[in-house]
ROBAMI-991089 format. One line per 5 residues: number of its first residue (from 1); for each residue x, y, z of N, C-alpha, C. Coordinates in nm, 3 decimals. Example, Ala and Ser with C-alpha at 12.3 -4.5 7.8 and 13.67 -1.06 7.14 Angstrom:
1	1.319 -0.569 0.780 1.230 -0.450 0.780 1.320 -0.330 0.780 ~ 1.285 -0.225 0.708 1.367 -0.106 0.714 1.290 0.003 0.787
! end
This chain:
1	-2.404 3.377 1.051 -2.447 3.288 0.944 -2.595 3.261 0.959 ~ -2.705 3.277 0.826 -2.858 3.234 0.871 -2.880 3.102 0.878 ~ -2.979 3.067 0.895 -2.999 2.922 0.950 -2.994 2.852 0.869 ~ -3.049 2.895 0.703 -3.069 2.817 0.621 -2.919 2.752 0.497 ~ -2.821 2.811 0.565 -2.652 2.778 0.527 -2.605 2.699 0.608
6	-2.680 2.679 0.784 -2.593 2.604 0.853 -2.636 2.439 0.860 ~ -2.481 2.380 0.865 -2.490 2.253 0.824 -2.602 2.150 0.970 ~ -2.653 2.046 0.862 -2.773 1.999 0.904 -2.682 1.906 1.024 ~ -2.740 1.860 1.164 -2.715 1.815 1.277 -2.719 1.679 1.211 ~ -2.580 1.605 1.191 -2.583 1.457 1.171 -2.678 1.389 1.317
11	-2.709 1.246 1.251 -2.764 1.137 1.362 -2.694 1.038 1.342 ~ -2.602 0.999 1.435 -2.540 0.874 1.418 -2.586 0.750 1.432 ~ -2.634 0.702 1.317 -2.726 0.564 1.385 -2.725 0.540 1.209 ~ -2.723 0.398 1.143 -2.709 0.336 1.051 -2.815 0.393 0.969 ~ -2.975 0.420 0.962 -3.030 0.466 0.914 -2.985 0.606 0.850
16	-2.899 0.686 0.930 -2.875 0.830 0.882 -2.685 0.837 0.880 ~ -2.655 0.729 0.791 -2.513 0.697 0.795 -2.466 0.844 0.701 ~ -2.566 0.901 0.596 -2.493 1.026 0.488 -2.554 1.115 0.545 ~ -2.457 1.222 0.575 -2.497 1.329 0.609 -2.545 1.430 0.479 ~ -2.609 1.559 0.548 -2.692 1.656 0.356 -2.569 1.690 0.387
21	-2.566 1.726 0.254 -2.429 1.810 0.206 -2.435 1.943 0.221 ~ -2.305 2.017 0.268 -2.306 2.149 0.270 -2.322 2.220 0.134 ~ -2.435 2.309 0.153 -2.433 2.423 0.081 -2.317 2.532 0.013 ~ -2.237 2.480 -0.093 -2.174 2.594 -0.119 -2.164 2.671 -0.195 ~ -2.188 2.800 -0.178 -2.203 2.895 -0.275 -2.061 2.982 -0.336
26	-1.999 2.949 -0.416 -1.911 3.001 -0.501 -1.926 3.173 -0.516 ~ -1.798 3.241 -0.505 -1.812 3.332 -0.524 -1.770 3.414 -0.612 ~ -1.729 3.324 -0.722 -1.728 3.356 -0.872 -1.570 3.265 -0.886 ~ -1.548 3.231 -1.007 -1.455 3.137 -1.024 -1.288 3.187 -1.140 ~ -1.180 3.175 -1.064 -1.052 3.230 -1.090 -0.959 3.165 -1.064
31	-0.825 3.149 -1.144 -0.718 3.112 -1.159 -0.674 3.156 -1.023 ~ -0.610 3.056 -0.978 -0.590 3.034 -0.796 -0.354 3.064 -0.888 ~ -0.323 3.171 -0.843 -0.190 3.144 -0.897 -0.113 3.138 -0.767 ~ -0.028 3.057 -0.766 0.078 3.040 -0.639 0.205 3.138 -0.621 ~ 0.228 3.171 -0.515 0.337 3.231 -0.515 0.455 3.194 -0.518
36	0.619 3.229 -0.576 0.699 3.151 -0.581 0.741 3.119 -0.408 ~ 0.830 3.013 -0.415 0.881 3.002 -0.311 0.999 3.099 -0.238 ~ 0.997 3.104 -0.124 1.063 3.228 -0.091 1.131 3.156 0.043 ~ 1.244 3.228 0.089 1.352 3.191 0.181 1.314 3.194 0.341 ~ 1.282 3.335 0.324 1.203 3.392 0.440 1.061 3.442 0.446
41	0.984 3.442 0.573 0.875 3.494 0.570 0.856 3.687 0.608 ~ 0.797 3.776 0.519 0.768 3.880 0.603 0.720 3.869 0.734 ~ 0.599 3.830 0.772 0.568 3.793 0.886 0.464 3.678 0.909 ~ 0.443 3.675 1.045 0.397 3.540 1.107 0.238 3.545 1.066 ~ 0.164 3.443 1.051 0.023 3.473 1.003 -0.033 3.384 1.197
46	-0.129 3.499 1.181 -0.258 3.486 1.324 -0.337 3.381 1.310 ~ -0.342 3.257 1.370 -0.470 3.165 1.366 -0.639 3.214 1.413 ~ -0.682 3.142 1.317 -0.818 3.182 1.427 -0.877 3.230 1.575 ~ -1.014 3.270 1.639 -1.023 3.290 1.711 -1.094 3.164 1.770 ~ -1.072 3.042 1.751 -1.212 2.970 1.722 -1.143 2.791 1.826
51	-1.219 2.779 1.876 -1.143 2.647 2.010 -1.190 2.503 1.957 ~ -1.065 2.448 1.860 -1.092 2.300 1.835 -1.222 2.209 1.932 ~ -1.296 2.145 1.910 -1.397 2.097 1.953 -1.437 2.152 2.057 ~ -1.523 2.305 2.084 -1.596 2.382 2.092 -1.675 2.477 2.041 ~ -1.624 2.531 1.901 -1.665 2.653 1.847 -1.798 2.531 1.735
56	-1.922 2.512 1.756 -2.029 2.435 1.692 -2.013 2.506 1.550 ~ -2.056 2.657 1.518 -2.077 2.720 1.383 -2.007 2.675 1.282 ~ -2.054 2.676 1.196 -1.957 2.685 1.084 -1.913 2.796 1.012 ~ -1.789 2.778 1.006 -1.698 2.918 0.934 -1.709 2.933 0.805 ~ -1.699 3.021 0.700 -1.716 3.056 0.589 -1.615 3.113 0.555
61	-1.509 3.099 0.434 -1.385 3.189 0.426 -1.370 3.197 0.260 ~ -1.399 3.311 0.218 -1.285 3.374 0.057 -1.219 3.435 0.050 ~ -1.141 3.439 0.153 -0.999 3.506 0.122 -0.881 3.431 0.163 ~ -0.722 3.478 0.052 -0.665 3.392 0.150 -0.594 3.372 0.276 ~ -0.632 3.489 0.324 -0.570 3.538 0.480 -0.670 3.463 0.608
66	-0.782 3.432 0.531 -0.897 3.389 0.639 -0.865 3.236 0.631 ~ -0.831 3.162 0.486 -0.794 3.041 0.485 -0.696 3.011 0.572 ~ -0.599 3.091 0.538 -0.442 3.069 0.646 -0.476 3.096 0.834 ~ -0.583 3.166 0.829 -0.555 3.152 1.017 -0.702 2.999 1.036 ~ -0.760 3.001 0.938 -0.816 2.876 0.972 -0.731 2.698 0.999
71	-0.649 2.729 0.903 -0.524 2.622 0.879 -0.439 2.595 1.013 ~ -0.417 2.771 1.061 -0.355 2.772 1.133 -0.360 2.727 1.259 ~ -0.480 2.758 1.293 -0.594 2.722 1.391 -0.613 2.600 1.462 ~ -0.616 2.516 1.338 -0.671 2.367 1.362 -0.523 2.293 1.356 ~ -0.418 2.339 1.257 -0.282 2.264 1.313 -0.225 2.275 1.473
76	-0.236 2.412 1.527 -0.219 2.488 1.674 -0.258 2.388 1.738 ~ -0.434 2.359 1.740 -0.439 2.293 1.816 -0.483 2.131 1.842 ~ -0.428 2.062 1.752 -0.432 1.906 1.729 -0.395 1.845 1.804 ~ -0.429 1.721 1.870 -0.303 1.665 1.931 -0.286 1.515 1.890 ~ -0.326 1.452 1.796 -0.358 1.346 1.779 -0.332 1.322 1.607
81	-0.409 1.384 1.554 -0.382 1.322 1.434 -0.447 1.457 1.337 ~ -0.384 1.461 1.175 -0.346 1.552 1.117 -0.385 1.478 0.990 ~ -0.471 1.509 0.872 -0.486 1.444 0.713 -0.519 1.565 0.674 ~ -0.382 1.589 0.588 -0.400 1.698 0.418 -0.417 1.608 0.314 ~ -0.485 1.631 0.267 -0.568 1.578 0.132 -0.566 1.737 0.033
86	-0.442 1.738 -0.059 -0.436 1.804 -0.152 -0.370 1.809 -0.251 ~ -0.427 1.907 -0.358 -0.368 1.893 -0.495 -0.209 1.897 -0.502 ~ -0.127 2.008 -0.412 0.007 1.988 -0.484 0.064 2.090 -0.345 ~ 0.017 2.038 -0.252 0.032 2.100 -0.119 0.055 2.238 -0.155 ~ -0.058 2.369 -0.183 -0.083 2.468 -0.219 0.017 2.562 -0.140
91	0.130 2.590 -0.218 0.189 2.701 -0.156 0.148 2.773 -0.093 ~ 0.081 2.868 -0.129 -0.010 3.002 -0.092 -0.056 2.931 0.073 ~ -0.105 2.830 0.101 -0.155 2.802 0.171 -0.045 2.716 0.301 ~ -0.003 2.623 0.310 0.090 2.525 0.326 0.248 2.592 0.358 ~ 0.303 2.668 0.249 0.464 2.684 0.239 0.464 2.809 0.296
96	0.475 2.860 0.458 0.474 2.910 0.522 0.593 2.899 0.649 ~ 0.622 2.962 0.701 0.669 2.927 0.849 0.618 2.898 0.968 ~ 0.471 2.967 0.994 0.398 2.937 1.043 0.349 2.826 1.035 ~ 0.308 2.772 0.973 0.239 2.641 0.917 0.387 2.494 0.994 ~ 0.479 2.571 0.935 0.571 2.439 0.924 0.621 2.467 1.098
101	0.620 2.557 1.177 0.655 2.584 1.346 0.530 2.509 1.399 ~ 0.417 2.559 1.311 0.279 2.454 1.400 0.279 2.302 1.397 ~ 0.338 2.256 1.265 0.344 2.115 1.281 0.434 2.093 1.301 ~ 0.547 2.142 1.294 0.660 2.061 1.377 0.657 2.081 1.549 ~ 0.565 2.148 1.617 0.547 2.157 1.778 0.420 2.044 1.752
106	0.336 1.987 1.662 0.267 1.949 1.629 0.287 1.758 1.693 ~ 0.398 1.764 1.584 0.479 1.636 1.591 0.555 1.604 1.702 ~ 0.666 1.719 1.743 0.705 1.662 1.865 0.629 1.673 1.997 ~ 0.513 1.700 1.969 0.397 1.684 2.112 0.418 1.545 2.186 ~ 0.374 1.437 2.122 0.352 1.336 2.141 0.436 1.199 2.058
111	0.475 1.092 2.049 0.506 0.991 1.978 0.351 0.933 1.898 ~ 0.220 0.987 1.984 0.144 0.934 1.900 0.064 1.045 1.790 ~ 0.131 1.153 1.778 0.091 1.250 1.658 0.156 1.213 1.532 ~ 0.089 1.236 1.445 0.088 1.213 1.311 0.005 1.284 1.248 ~ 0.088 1.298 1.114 0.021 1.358 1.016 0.099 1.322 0.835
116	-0.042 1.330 0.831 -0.027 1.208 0.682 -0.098 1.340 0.570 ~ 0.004 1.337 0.466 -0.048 1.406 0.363 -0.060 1.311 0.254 ~ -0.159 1.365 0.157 -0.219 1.278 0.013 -0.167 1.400 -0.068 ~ -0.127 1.393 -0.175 -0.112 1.511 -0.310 -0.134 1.438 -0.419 ~ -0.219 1.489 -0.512 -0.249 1.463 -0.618 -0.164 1.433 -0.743
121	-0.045 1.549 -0.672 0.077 1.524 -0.784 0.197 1.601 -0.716 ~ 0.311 1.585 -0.664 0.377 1.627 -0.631 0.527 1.716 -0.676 ~ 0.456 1.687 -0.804 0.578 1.749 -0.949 0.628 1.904 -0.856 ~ 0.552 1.989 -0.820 0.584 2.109 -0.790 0.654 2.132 -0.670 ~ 0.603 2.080 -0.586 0.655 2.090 -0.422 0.775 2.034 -0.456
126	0.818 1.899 -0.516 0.961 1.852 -0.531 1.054 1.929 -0.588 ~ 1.023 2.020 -0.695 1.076 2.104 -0.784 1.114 2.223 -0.749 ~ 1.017 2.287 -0.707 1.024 2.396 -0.599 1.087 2.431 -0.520 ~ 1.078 2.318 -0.416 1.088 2.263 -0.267 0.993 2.372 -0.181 ~ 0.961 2.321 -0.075 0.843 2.303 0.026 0.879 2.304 0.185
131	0.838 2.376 0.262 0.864 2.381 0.387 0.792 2.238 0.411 ~ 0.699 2.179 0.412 0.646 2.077 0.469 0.742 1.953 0.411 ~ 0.805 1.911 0.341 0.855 1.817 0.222 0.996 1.775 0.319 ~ 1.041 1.946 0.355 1.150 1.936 0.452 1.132 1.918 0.562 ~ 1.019 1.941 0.661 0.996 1.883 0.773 0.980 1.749 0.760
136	0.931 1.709 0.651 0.898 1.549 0.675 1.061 1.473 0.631 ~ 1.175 1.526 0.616 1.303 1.484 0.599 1.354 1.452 0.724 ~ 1.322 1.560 0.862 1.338 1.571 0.972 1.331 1.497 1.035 ~ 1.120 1.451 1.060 1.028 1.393 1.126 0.960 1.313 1.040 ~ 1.062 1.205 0.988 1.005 1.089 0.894 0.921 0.985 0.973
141	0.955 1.002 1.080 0.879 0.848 1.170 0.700 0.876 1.169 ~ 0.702 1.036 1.202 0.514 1.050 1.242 0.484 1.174 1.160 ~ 0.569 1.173 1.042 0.521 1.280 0.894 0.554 1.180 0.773 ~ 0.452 1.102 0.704 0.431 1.053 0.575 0.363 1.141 0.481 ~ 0.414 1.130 0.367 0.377 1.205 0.252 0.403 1.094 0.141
146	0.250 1.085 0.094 0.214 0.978 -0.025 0.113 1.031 -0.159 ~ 0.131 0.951 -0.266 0.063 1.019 -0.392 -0.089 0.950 -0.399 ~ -0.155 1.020 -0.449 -0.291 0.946 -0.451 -0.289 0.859 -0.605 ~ -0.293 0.747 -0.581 -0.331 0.603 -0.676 -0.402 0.706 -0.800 ~ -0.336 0.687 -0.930 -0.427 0.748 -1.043 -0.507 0.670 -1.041
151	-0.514 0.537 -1.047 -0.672 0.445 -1.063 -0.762 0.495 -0.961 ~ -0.742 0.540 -0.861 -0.798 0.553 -0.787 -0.926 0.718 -0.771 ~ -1.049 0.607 -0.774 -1.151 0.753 -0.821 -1.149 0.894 -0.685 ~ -1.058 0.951 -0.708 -1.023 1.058 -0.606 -1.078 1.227 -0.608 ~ -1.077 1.289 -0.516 -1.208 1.372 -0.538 -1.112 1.493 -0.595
156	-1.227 1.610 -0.621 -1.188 1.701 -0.686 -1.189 1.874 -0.574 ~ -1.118 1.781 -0.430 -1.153 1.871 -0.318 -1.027 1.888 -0.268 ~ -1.000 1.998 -0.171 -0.916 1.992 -0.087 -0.951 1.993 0.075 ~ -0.881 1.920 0.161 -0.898 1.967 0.293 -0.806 1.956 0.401 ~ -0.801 1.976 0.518 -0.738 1.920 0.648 -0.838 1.896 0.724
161	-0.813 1.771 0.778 -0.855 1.706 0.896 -0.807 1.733 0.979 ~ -0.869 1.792 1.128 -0.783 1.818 1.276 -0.821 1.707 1.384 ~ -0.786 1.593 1.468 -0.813 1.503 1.527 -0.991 1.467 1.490 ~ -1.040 1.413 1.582 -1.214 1.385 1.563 -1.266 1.499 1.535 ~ -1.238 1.600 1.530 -1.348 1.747 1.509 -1.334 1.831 1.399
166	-1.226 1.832 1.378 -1.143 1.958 1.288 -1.212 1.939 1.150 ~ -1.250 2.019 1.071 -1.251 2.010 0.923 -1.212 2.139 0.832 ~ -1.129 2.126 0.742 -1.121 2.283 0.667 -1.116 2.207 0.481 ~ -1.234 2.268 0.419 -1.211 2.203 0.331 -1.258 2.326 0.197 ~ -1.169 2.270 0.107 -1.221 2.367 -0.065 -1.278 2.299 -0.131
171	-1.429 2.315 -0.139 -1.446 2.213 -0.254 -1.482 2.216 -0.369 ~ -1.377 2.342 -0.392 -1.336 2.371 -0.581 -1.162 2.402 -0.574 ~ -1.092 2.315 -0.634 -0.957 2.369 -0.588 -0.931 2.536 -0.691 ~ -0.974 2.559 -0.764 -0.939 2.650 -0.832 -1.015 2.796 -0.770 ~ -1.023 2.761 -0.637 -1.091 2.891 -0.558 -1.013 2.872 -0.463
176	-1.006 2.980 -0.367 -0.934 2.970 -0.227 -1.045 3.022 -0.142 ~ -1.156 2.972 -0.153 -1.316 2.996 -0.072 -1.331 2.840 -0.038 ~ -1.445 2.861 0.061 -1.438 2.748 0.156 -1.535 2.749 0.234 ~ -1.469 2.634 0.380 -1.544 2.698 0.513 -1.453 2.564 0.601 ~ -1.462 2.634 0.775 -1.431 2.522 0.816 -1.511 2.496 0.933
181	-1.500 2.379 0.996 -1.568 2.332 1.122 -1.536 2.296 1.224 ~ -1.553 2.303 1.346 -1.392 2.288 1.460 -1.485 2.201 1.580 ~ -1.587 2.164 1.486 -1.659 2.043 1.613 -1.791 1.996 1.576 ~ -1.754 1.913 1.451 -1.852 1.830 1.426 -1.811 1.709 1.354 ~ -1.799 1.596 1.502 -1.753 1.498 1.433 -1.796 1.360 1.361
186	-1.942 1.399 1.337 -1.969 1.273 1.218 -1.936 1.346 1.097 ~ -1.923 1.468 1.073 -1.901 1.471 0.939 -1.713 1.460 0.916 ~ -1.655 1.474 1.009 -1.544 1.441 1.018 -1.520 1.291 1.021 ~ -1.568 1.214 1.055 -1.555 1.038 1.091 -1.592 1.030 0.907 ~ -1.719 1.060 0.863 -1.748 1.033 0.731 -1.617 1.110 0.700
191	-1.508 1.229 0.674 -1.409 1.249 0.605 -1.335 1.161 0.613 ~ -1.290 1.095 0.730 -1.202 1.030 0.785 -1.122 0.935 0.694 ~ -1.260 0.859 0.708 -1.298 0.716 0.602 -1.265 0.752 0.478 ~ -1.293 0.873 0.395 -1.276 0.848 0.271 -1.146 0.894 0.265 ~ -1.019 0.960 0.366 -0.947 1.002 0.332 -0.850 0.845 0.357
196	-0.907 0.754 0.448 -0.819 0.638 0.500 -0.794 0.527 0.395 ~ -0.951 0.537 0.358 -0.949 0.457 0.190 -0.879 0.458 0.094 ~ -0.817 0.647 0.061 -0.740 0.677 -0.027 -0.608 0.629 0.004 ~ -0.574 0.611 0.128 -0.442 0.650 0.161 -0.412 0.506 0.174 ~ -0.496 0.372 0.162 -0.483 0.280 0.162 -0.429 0.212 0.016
201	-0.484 0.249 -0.055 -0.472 0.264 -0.207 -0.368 0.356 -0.259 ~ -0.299 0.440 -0.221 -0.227 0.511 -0.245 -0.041 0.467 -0.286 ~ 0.000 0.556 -0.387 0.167 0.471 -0.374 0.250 0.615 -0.376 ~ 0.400 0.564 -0.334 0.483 0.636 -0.316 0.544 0.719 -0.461 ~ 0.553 0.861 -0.499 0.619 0.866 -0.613 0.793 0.837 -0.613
206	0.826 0.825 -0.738 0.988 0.811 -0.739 1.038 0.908 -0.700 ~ 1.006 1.038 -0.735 1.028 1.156 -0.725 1.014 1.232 -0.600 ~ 0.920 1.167 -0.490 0.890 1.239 -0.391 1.011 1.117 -0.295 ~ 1.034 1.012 -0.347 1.080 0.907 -0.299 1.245 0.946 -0.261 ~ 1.280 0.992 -0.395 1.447 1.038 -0.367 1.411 1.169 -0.317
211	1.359 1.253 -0.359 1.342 1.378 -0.252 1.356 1.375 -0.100 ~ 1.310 1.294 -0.042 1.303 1.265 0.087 1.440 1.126 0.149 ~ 1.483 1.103 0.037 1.539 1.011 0.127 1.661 1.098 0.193
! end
């Protein structure tokens, strides 16, 4: 990556509370279509090569095989705490086996792991049904799944949070391009916050409500 893409070195100190914003360059813009849901997986998808709060660079990803071992990556290796912040928990991305073996070794790590998802609208995953929807039937105590408040001015992004370091975020949902970061945690503390805000404000749907009970 050249120098002039990589993200600027936060200063933590009240004067330099906003970090510059990452640079992102789009790589042309397309109908993101999901795949149906399916019973079984062909096979297992590879996580990254990349060591939760060590790897400094930042990653760059448009494809969706590069998205999925990034995902994969940062669920593998969490141990603490977990925030999806997304539109309709993106199949393509999310409704995996992989995904749902990482967070459920995820969850039973510890009593103090958790992981909290936000969806914008959950009409599909309920309808559908969802490997994650059903883990959280399982592991209701330290897997919540909540709707984001329509009043509530909510962004037009997707991401996961991996404990203090982790970041993987889209910030066009109608692309599956990106980038992620596996150790930089003021810009993660600034995600943090805006994802804690939401989730404060946030209500349960009816629909996701009997689904799960």
């Amino acid at each position: 990556m050249d120098k002039q893409n990589a993200p600027v070195e936060a200063i933590d100190t009240p004067e330099h509370s906003e970090l510059a914003a990452i640079e992102f360059e789009s790589p042309g813009r397309f109908a993101v279509h999901n795949p149906e849901p399916v019973t079984a997986d062909a096979a297992q998808w590879e996580p990254a090569p990349f060591v939760l709060g060590q790897h400094a660079r930042l990653e760059r990803f448009s494809q969706p095989q590069q998205a999925r071992a990034h995902i994969l990556a940062l669920i593998q290796q969490a141990q603490r705490n977990l925030c999806l912040y997304s539109d309709d928990l993106e199949p393509w991305l999310y409704h995996h086996s992989s995904v749902q073996q990482a967070c459920t070794r995820f969850l039973l790590s510890s009593p103090q792991a958790r992981l909290r998802i936000l969806l914008r609208d959950p009409t599909r995953a309920v309808k559908e049904g969802h490997r994650l929807l059903a883990l959280s039937r399982r592991l209701s105590s330290n897997l919540h799944i909540r709707k984001l408040n329509p009043d509530y001015a909510s962004e037009e992004q997707a991401y996961l949070i991996a404990d203090d370091r982790g970041l993987f975020l889209r910030p066009e949902l109608d692309q599956q391009s990106g980038y992620t970061l596996y150790n930089d945690p003021a810009r993660v503390r600034q995600r943090q916050a805006q994802f804690d805000q939401a989730w404060d404000t946030s209500i349960t749907d009816p629909d996701l409500r009997s689904f799960l009970l």
